[in-house]
LOTI-462605 format. One line per 2 residues: number of its first residue (from 1); for each residue x, y, z of C-alpha. Coordinates in nm, 3 decimals, m for minus. Example, Ala and Ser with C-alpha at 12.3 -4.5 7.8 and 13.67 -1.06 7.14 Angstrom:
1	1.230/m0.450/0.780  1.367/m0.106/0.714;
This chain:
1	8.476/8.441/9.769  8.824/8.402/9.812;
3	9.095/8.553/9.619  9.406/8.434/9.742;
5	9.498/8.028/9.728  9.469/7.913/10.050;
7	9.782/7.822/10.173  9.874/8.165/10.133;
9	9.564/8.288/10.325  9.654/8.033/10.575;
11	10.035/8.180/10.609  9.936/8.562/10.583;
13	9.650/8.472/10.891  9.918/8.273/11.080;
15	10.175/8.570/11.032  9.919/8.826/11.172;
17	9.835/8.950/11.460  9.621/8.674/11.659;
19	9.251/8.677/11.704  9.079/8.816/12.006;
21	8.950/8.520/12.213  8.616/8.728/12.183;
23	8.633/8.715/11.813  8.668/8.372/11.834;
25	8.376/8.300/12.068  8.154/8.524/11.876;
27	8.266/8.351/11.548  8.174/8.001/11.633;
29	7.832/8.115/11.836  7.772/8.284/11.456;
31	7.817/7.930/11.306  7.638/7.786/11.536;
33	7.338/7.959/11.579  7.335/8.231/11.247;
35	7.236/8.195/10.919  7.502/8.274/10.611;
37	7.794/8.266/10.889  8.031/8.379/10.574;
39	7.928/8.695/10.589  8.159/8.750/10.933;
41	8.447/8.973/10.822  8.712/8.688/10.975;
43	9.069/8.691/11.142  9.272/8.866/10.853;
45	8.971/9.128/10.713  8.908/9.184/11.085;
47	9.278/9.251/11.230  9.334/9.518/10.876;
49	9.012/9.678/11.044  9.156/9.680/11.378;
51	9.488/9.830/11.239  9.288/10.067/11.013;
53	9.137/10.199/11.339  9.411/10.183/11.509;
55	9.614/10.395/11.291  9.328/10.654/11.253;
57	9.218/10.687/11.638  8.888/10.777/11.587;
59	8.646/10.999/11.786  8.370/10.889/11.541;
61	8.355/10.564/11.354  8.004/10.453/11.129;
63	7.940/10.112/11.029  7.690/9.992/10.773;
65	7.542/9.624/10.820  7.641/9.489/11.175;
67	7.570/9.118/11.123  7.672/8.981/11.433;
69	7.927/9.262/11.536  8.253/9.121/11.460;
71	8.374/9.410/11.221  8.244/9.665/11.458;
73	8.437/9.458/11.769  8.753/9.494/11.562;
75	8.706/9.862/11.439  8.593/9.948/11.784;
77	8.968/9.836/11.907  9.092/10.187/11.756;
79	8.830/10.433/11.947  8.933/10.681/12.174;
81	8.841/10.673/12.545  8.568/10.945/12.463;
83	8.479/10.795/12.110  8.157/10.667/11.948;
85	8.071/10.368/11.704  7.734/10.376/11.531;
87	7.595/10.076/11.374  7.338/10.033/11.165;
89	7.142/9.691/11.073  6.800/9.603/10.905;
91	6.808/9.265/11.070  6.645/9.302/11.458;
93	6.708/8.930/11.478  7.038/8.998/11.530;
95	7.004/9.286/11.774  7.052/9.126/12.126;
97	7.367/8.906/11.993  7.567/9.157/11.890;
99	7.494/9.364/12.211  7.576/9.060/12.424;
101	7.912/9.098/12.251  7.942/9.413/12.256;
103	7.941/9.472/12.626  8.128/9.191/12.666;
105	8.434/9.366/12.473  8.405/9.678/12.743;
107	8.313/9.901/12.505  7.973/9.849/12.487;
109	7.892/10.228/12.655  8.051/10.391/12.329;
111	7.866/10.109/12.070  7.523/10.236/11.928;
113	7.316/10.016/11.746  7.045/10.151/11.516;
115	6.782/9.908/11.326  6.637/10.033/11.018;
117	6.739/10.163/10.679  7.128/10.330/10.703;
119	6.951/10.608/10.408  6.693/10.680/10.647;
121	6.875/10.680/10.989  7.249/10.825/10.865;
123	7.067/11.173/10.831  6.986/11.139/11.153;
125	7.317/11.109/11.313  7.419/11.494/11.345;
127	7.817/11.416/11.395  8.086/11.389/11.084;
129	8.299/11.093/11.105  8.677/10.980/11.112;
131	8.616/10.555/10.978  8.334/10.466/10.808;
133	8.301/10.102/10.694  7.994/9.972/10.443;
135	7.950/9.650/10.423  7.565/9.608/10.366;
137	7.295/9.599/10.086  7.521/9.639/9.762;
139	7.308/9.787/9.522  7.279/10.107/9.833;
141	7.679/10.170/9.766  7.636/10.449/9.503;
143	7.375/10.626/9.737  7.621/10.559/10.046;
145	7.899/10.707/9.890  7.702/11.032/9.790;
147	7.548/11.064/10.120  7.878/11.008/10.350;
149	8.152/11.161/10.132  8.014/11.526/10.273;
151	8.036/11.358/10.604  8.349/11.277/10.649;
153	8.654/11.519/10.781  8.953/11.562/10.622;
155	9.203/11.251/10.619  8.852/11.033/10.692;
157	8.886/10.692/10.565  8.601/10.493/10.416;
159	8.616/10.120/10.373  8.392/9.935/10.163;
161	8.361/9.538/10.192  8.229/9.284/9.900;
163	8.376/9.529/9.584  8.488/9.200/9.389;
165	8.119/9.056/9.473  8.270/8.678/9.389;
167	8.444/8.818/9.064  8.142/8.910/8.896;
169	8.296/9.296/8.844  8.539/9.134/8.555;
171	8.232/8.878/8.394  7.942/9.035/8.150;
173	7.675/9.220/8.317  7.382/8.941/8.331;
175	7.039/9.119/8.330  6.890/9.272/8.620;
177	7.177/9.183/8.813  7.137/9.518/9.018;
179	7.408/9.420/9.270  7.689/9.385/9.056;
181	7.567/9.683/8.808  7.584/9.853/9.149;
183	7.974/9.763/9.254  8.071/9.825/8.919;
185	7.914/10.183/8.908  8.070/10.243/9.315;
187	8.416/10.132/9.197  8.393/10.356/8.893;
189	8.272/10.661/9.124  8.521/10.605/9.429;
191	8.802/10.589/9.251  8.706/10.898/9.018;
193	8.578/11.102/9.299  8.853/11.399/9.331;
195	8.780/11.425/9.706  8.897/11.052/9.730;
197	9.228/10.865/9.707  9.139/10.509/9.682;
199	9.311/10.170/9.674  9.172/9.819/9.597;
201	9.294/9.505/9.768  9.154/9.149/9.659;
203	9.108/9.060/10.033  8.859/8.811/10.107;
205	8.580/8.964/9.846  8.731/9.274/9.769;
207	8.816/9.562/10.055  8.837/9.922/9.917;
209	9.020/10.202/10.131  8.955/10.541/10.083;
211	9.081/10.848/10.216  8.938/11.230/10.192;
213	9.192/11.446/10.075;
């Protein structure tokens, strides 16, 4: 969902820094040939990520849910020459496409995919990051932010994607909605957490950044 009226959108996107031609390509071979193309982060979401990265530099960057690889393309733009990106995915569908992009971008030596549950497989990775970015199974965010907050250095930044979840965090709780009961209990906790300073923007579905003090 959309927050802003679209001729805004269409006048902030125009007023922003272009989209990669790789971006594009990888965008319309996602419509073409993926199911639930929406969920690409897309021009504006993606070029804050790049400038996120960008102003961070990061030696170590984690994402959470990898679709395709477009967000992981545009925080990738930020590494340093000896950096890492790790991405994790459930979907092994997906696996080959977003490597065919990823080595496409140049980068693809410091890109490392993992399939399988980000719970089971972020133990696993024995490195703290700089830029994480979540943007995967919703009603996971509460456990994310438990498990990474010890993770990340000082002056870290964690994104989190989808925190409006189509304005269902301002409408009654429906039962068993465990998504949305979810978001509303991350935003509650991210914003409260004293290690955090966090900020909400209504961009595209709802983009939270937050930074370890």
């Amino acid at each position: 969902m959309d927050f802003l009226p679209a001729d805004i959108e269409s006048y902030a996107v125009t007023h922003s820094q272009p989209e990669p031609l790789l971006l594009e390509q990888l965008t319309k071979e996602t419509w073409q040939k993926v199911l639930a193309p929406r969920m690409l982060s897309g021009h504006l979401q993606g070029r804050l990520l790049s400038m996120i990265s960008k102003l961070i530099n990061p030696k170590a960057i984690l994402e959470i849910g990898t679709y395709t690889g477009y967000s992981a393309l545009c925080l990738a733009e930020g590494l340093q020459k000896d950096g890492v990106l790790h991405t994790i995915d459930i979907n092994e569908e997906l696996f080959s496409l977003q490597r065919k992009y990823f080595d496409l971008s140049g980068k693809g030596s410091q890109m490392m995919q993992h399939l399988g549950k980000a719970l089971d497989i972020i133990p696993t990775l024995k490195l703290d990051f700089d830029l994480v970015f979540i943007d995967a199974d919703k009603s996971n965010y509460p456990n994310y932010l438990e498990l990474l907050v010890p993770r990340l250095k000082s002056g870290a930044v964690l994104v989190s994607d989808n925190v409006l979840w189509s304005g269902k965090v301002v409408e009654p709780l429906k039962e068993g909605d465990l998504d949305t009961a979810a978001l509303l209990e991350y935003n509650t906790r991210i914003n409260e957490d004293p290690r955090l300073e966090t900020v909400l923007l209504p961009i595209r579905d709802g983009l939270t950044i937050s930074r370890v003090v």
